[in-house]
Each structure stands twice: as C-alpha cells, then as structure tokens.
C-alpha positions as CSV (number, residue, x, y, z in Angstrom):
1,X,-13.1,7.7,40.2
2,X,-14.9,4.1,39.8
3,X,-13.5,1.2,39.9
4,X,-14.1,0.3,36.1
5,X,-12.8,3.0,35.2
6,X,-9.5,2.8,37.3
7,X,-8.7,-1.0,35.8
8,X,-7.6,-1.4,32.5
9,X,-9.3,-3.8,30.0
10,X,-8.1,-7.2,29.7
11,X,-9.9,-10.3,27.9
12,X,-8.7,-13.6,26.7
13,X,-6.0,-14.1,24.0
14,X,-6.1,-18.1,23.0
15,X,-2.4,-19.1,23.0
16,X,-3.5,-21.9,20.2
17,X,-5.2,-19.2,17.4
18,X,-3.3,-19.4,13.9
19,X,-3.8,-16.3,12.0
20,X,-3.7,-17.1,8.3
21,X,-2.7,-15.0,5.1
22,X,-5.8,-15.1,3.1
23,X,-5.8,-15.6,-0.6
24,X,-9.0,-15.4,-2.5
25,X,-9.4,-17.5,-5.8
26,X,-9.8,-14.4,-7.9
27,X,-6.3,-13.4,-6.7
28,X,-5.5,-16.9,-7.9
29,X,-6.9,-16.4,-10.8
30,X,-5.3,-12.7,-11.9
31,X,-2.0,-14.6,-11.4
32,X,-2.9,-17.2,-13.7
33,X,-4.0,-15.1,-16.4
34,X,-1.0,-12.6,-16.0
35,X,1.8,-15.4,-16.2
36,X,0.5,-18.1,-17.4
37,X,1.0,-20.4,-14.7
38,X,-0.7,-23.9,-14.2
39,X,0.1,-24.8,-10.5
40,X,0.4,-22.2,-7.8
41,X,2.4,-22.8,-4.4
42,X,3.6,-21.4,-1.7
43,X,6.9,-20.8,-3.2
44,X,4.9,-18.8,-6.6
45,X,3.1,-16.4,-3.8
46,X,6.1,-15.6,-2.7
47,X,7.8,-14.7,-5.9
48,X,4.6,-12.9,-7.0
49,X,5.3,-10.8,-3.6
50,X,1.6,-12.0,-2.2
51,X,2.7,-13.6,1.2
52,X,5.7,-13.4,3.1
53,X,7.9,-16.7,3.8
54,X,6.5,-17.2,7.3
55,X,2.5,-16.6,6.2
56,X,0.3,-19.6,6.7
57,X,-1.6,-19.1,3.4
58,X,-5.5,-20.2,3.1
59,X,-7.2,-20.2,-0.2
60,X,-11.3,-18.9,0.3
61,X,-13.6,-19.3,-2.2
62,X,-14.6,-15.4,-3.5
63,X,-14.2,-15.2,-7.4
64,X,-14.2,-17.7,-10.4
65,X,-11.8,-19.9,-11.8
66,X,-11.4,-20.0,-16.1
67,X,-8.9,-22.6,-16.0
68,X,-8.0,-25.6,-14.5
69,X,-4.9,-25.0,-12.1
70,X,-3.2,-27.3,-8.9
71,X,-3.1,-25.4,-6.0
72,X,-0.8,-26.2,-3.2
73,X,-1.9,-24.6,0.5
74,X,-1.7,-24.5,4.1
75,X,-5.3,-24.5,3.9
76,X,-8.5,-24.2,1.7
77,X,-12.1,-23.4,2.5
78,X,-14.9,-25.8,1.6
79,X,-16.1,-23.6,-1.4
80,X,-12.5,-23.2,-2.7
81,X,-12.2,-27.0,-2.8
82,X,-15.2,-27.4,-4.3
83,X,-14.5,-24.4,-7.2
84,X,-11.0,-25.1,-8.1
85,X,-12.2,-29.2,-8.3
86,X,-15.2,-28.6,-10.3
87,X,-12.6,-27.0,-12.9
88,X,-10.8,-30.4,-12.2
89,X,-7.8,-29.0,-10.7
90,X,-6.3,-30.5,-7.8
91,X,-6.0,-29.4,-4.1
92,X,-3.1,-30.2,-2.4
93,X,-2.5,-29.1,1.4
94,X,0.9,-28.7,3.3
C-alpha cells in the first residue's frame, strides 16, 4: 500500500480562530416585529432561545430593517452597521 494512503490526513487548526454565532438582521428584525422590542442584546437572544450563553454573537447584514432598533453585539459586519445606522439606530459592541 502507498505511503499516502498509509498516513492519515492532518492540516493546520489556528489555535487563535473565534467561531461566532451568526445572527442575520432579518432575524433581528422578526424579533422586533413579534415582541415589540426596541433594543436587542445579548441577554434578549438568549431569552428568545437564539444563542446560547457562551456564543459570541455577530450581527451580518442579510435582510432589512423597518424600524429603528439599538443593537448590542460581540460583533457586527460593515453592511449591518451601515443598515441598522441608516434607520438611525445605534451599534453598540461588547
């Protein structure tokens, strides 16, 4: 049997990668609509059963925004910022 064949398959892992939970803004926006929130935190995805307590959350930009609402994040892509500001809402990271 060849040697390729008789080693296993091994890569690089980067110890420094942080995986985060991935909320998109129509997600955002369903919750707004169904409670009739105004800000949205961590602590308000958790409730809503979204993320779990230890996710790192990050807010991308797929969907629109009908309202203005402050969002509160670990992290937010350029075209979330730039959505959920344009509605004059306000970005706030952790």
């Amino acid at each position: 049997m060849p040697i390729q064949r008789r080693l296993p398959k091994f890569g690089f892992n980067s110890p420094n990668r942080v995986e985060y939970k991935v909320i998109n803004l129509s997600s955002i926006q369903a919750l707004v609509d169904k409670y009739s929130l105004d800000t949205i935190t961590i602590d308000t995805l958790i409730e809503k059963g979204m993320v779990s307590s230890k996710d790192l959350v990050k807010i991308l930009g797929n969907g629109e925004l009908t309202s203005k609402i402050n969002v509160t994040a670990h992290a937010f892509s350029e075209s979330a910022k730039s959505k959920i500001e344009a509605k004059e809402g306000t970005v706030t990271i952790i």
